[in-house]
The first five atom37 places (N, CA, C, CB, O) and aatype in JSON, in Angstrom:
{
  "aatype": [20, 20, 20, 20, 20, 20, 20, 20, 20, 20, 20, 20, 20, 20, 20, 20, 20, 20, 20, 20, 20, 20, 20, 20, 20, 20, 20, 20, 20, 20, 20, 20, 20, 20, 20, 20, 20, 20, 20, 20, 20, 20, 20, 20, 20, 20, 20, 20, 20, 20, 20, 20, 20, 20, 20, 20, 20, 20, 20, 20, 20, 20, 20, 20, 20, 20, 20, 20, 20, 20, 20, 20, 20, 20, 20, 20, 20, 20, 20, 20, 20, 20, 20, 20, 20, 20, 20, 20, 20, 20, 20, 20, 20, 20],
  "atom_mask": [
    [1, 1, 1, 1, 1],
    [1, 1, 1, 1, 1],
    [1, 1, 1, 1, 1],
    [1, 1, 1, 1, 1],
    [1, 1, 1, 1, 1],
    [1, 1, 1, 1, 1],
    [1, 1, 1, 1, 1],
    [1, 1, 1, 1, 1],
    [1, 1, 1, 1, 1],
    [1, 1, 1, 1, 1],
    [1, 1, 1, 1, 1],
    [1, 1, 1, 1, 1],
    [1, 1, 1, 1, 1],
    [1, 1, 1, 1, 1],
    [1, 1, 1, 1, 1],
    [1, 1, 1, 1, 1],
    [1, 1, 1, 1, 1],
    [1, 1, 1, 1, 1],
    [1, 1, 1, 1, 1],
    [1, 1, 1, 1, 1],
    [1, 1, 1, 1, 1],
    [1, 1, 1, 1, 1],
    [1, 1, 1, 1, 1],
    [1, 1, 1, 1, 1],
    [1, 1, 1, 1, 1],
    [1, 1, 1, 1, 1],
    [1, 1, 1, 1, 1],
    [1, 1, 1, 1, 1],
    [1, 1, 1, 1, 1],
    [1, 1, 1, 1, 1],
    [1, 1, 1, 1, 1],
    [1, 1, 1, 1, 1],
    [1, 1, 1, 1, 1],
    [1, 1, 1, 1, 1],
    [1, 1, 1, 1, 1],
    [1, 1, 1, 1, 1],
    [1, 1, 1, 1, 1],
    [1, 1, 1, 1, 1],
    [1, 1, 1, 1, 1],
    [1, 1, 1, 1, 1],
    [1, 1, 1, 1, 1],
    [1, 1, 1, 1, 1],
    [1, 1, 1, 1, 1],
    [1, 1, 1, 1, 1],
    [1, 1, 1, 1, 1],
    [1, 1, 1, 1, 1],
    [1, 1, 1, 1, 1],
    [1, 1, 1, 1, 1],
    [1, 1, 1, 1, 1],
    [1, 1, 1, 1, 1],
    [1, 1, 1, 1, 1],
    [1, 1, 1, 1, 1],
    [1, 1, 1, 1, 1],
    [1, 1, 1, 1, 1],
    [1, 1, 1, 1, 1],
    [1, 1, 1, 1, 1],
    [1, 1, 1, 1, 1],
    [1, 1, 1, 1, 1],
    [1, 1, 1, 1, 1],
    [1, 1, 1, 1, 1],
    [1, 1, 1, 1, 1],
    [1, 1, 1, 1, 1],
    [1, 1, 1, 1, 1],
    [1, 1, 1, 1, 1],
    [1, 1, 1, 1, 1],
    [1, 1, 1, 1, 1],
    [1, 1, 1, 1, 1],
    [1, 1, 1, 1, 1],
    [1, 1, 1, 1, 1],
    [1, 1, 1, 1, 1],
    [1, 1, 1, 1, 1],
    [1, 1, 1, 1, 1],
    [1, 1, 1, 1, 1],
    [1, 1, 1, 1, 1],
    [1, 1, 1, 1, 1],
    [1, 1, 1, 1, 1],
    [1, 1, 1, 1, 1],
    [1, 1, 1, 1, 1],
    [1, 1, 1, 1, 1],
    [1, 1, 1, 1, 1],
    [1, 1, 1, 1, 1],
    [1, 1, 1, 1, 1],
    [1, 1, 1, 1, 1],
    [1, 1, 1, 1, 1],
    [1, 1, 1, 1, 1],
    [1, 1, 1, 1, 1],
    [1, 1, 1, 1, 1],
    [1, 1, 1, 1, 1],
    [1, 1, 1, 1, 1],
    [1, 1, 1, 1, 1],
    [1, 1, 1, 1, 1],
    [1, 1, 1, 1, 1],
    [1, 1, 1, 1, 1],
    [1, 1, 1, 1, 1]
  ],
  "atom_positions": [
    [[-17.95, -10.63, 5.57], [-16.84, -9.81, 5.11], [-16.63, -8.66, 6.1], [-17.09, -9.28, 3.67], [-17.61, -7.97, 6.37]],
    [[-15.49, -8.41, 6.63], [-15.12, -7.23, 7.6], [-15.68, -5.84, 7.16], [-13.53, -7.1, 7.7], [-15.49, -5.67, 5.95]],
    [[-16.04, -5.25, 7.51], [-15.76, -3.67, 7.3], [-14.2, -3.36, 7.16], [-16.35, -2.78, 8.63], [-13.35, -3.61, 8.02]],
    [[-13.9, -2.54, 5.43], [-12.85, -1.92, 5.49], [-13.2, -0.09, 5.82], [-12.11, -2.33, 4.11], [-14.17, 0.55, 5.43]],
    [[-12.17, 0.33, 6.56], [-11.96, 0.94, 7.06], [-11.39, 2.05, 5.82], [-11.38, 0.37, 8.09], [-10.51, 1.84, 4.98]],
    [[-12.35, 3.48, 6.04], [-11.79, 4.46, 5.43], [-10.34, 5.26, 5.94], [-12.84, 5.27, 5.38], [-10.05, 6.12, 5.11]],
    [[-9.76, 5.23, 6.61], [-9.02, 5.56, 7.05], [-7.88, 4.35, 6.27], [-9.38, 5.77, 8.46], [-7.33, 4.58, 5.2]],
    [[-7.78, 3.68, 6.68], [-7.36, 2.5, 6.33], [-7.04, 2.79, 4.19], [-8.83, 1.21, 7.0], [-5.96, 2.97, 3.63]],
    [[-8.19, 2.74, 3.68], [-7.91, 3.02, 1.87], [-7.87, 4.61, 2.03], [-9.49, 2.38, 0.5], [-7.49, 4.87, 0.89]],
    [[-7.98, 5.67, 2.56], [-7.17, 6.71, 2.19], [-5.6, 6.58, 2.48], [-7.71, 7.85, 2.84], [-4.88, 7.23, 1.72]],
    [[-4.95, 5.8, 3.49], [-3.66, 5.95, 3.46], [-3.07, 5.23, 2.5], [-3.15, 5.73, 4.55], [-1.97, 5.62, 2.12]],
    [[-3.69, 4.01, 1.9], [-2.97, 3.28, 0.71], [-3.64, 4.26, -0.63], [-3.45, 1.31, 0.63], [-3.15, 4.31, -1.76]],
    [[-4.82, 4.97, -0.19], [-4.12, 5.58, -1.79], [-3.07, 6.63, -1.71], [-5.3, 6.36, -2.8], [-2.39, 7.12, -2.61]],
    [[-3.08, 6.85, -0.45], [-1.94, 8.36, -0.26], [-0.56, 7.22, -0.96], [-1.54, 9.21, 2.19], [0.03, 7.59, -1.98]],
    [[-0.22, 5.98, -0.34], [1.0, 5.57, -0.47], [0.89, 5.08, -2.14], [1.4, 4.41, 0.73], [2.01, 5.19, -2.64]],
    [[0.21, 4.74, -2.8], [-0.09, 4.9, -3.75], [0.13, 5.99, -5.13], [-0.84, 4.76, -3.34], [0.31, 5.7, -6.32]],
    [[0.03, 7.52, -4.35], [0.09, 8.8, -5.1], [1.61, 8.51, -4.76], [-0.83, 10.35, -4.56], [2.42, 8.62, -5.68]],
    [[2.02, 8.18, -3.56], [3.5, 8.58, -3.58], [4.38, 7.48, -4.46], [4.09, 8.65, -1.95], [5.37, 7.61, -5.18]],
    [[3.91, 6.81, -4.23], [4.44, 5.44, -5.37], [4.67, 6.07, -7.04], [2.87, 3.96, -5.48], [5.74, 6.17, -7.63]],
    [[3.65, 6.34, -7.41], [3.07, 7.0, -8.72], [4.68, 7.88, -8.43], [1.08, 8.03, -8.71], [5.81, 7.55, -8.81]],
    [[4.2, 9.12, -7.58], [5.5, 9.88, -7.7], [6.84, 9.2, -7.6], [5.52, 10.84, -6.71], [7.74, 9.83, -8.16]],
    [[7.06, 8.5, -7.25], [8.92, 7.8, -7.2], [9.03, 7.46, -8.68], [9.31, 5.98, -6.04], [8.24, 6.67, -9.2]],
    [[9.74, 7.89, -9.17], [10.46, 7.42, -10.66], [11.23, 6.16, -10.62], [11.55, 8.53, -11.21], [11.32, 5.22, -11.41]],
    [[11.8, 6.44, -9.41], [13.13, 4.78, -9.32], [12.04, 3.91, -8.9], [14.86, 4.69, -7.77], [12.12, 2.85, -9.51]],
    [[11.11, 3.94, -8.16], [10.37, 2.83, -7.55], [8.83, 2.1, -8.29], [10.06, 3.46, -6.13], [8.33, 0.99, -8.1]],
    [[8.22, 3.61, -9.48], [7.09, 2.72, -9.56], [7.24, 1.49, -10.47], [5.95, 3.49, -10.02], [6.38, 0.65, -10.7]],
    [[8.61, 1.53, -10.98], [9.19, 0.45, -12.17], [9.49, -0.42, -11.49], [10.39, 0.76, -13.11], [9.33, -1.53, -12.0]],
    [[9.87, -0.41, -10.51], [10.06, -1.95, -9.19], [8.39, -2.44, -9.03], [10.83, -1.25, -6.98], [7.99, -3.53, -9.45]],
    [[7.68, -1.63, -8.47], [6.33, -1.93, -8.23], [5.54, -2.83, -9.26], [5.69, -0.7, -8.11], [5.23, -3.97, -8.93]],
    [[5.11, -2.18, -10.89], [4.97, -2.74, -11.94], [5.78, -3.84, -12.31], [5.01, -1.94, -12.68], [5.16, -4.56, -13.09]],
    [[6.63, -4.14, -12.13], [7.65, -5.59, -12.42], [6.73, -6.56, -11.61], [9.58, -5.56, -11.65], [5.96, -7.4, -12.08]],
    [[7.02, -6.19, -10.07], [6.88, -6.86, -9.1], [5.59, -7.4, -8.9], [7.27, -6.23, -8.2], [5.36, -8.52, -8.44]],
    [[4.55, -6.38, -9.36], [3.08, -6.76, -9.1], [2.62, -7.22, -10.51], [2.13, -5.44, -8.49], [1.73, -8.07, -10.56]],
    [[2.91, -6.94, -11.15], [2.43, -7.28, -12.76], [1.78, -6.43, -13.18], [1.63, -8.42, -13.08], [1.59, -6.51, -14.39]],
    [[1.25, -5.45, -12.59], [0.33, -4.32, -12.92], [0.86, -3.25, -14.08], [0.07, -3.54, -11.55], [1.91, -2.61, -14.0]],
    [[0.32, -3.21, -14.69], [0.24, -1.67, -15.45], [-0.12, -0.51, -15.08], [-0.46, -1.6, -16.34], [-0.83, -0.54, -14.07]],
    [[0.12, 0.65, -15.56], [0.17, 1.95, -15.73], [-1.69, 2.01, -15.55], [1.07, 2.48, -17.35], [-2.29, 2.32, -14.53]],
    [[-2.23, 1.66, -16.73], [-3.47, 1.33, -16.57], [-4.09, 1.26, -15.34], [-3.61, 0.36, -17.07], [-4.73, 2.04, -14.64]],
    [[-3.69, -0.03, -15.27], [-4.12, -0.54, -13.68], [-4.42, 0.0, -12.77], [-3.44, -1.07, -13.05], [-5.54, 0.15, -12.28]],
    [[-2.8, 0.57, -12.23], [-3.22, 1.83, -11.32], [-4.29, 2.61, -11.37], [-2.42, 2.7, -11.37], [-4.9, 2.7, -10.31]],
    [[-4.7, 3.19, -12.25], [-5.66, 4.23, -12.71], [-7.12, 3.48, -12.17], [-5.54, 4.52, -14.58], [-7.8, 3.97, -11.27]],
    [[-7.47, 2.2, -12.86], [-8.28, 1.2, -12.89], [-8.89, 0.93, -11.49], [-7.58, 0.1, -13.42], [-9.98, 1.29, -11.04]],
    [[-7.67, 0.03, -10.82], [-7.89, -0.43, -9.68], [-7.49, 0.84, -8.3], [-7.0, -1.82, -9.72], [-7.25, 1.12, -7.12]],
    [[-7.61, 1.06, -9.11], [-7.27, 2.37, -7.38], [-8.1, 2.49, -6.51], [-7.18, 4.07, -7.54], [-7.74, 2.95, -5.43]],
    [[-9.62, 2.06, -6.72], [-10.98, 1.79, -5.95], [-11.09, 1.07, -5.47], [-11.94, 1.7, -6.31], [-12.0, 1.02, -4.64]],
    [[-10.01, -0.28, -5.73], [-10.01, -1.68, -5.27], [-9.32, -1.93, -3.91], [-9.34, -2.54, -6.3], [-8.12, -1.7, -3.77]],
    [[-10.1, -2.41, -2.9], [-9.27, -2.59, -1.72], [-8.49, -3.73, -1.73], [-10.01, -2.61, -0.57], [-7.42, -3.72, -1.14]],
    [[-8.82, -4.6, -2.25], [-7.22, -5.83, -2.69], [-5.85, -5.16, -3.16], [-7.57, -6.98, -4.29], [-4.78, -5.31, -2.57]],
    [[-6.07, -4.3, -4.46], [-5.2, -3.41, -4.89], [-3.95, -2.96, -4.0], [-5.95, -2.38, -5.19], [-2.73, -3.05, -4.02]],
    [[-5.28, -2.27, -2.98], [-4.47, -1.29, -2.4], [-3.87, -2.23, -1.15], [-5.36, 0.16, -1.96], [-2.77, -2.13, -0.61]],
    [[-4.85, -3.08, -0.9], [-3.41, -3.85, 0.2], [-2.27, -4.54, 0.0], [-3.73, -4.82, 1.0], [-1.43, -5.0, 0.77]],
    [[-2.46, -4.5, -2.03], [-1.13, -5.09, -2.19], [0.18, -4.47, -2.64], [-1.3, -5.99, -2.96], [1.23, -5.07, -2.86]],
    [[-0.2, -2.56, -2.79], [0.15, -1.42, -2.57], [1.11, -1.2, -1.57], [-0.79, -0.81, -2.41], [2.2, -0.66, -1.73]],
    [[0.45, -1.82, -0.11], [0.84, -1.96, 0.97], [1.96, -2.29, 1.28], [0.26, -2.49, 1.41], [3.0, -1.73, 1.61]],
    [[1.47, -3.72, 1.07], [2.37, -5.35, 1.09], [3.52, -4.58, 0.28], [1.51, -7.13, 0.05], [4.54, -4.61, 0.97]],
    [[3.74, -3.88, -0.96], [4.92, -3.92, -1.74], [5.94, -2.91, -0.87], [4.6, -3.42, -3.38], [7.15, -3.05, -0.7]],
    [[4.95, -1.71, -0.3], [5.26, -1.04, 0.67], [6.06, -0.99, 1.39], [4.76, -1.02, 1.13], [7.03, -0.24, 1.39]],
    [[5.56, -2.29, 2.62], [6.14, -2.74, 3.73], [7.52, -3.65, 3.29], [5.02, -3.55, 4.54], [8.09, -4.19, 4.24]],
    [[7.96, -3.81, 2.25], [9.11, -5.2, 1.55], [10.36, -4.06, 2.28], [9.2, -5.61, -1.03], [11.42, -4.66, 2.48]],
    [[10.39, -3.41, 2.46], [11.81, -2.31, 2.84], [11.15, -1.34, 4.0], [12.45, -1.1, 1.21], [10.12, -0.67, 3.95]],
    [[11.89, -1.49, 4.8], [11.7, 0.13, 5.91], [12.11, 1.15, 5.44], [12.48, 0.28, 7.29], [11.55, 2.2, 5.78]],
    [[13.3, 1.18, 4.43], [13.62, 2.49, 4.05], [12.22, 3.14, 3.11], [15.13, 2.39, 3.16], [11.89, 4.32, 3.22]],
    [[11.55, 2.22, 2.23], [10.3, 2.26, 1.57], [9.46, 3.54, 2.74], [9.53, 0.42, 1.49], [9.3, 4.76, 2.66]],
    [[9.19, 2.81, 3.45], [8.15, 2.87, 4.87], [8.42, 4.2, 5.4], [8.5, 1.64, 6.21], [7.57, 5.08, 5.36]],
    [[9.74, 4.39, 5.95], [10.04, 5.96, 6.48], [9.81, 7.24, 5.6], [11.53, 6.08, 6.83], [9.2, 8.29, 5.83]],
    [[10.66, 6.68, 4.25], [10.41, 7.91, 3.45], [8.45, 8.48, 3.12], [11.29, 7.44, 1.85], [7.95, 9.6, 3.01]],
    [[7.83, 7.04, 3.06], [6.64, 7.28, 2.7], [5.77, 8.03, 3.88], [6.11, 6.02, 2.27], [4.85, 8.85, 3.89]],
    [[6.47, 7.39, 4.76], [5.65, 8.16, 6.48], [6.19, 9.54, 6.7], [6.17, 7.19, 8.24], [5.69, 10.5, 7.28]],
    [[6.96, 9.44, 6.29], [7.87, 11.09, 6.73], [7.3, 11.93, 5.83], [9.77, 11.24, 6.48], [6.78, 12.95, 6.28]],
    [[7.28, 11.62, 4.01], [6.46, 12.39, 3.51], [5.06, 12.9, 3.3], [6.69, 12.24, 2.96], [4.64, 13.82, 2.59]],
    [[4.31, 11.87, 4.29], [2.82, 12.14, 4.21], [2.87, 12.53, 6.2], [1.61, 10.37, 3.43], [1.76, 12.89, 6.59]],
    [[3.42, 12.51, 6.79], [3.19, 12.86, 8.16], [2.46, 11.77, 8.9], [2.44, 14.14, 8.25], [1.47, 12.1, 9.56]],
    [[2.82, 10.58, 8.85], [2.31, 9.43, 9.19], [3.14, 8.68, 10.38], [2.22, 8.68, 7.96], [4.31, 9.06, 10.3]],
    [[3.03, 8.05, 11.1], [3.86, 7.2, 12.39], [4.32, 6.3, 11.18], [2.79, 6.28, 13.97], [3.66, 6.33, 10.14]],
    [[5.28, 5.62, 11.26], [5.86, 4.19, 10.79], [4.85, 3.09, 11.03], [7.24, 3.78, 11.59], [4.95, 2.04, 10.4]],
    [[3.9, 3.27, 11.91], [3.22, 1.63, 12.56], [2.1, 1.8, 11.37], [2.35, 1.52, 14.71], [1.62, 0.76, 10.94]],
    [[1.5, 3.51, 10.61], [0.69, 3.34, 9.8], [0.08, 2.61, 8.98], [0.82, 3.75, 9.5], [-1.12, 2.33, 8.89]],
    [[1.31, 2.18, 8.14], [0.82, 1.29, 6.89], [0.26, -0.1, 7.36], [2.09, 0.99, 5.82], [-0.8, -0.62, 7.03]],
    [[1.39, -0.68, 8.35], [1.01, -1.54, 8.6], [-0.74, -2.32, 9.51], [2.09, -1.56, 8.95], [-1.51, -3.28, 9.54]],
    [[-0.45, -1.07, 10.04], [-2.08, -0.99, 10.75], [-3.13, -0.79, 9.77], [-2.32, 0.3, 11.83], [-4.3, -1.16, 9.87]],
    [[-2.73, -0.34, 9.07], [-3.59, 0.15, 7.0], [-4.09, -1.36, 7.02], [-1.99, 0.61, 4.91], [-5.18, -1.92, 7.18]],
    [[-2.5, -1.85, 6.75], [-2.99, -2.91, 5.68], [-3.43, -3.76, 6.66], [-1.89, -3.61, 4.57], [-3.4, -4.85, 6.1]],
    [[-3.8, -3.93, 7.73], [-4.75, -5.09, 8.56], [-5.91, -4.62, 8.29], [-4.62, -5.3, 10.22], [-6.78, -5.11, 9.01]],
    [[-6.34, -3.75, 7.44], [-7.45, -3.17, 7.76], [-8.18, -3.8, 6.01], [-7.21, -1.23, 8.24], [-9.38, -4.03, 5.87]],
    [[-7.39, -3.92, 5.15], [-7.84, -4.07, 4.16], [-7.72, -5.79, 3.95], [-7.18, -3.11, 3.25], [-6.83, -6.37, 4.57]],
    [[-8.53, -6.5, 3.16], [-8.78, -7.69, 2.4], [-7.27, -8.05, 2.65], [-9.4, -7.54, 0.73], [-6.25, -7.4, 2.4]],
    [[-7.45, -9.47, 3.32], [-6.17, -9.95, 3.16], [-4.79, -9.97, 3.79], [-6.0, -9.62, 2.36], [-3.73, -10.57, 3.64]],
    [[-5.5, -8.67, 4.84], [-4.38, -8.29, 5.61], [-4.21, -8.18, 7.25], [-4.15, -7.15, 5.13], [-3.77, -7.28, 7.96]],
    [[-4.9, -9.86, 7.61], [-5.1, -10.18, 9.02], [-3.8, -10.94, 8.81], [-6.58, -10.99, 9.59], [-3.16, -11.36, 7.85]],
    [[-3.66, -10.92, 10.35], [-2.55, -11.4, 10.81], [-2.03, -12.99, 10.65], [-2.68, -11.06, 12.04], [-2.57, -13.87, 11.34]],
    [[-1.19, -13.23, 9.91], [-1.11, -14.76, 9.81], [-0.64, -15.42, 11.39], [0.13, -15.18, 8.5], [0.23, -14.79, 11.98]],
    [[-1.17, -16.55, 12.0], [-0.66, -17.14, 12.93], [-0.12, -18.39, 12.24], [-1.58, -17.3, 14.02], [-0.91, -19.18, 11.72]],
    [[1.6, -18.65, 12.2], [1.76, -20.42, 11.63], [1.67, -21.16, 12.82], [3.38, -20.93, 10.82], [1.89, -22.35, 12.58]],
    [[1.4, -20.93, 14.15], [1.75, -22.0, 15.42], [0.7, -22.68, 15.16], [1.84, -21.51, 17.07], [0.43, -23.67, 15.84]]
  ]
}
């Protein structure tokens, strides 16, 4: 199993807190992931969780900027995050 990277699960829980904070968005998130209110709370320790935090993340750039702009992050962040967590190596289809 890889080493996950602390750097790596502090920025998905940062994107995470900011998630929590969006009113229009954490109701997209919960639809989308199936997760509960609960959950969040629950799994927030979980590095699957949080790369799929990520993953919901990365579905929009507009998602991505606002979240990078409000935590002071490059745009390439998340995505470099989420290679870092369970699940989130690079697919090759060739």
């Amino acid at each position: 199993m890889p080493k996950i990277s602390l750097a790596a699960e502090t920025l998905a829980l940062q994107a995470l807190g900011w998630l929590v904070g969006n009113e229009d968005l954490l109701p997209v998130f919960l639809g989308a992931s199936g997760a509960s209110e609960a959950d969040l709370r629950s799994r927030a320790a979980d590095p699957e969780f949080l790369g799929s935090v990520l993953d919901f993340l990365m579905m929009d750039d507009a998602w991505v900027i606002s979240f990078c702009d409000a935590q002071g992050f490059s745009y390439e962040s998340p995505m470099q995050a989420r290679m870092s967590l369970p699940g989130g190596a690079q697919v090759n289809w060739t």
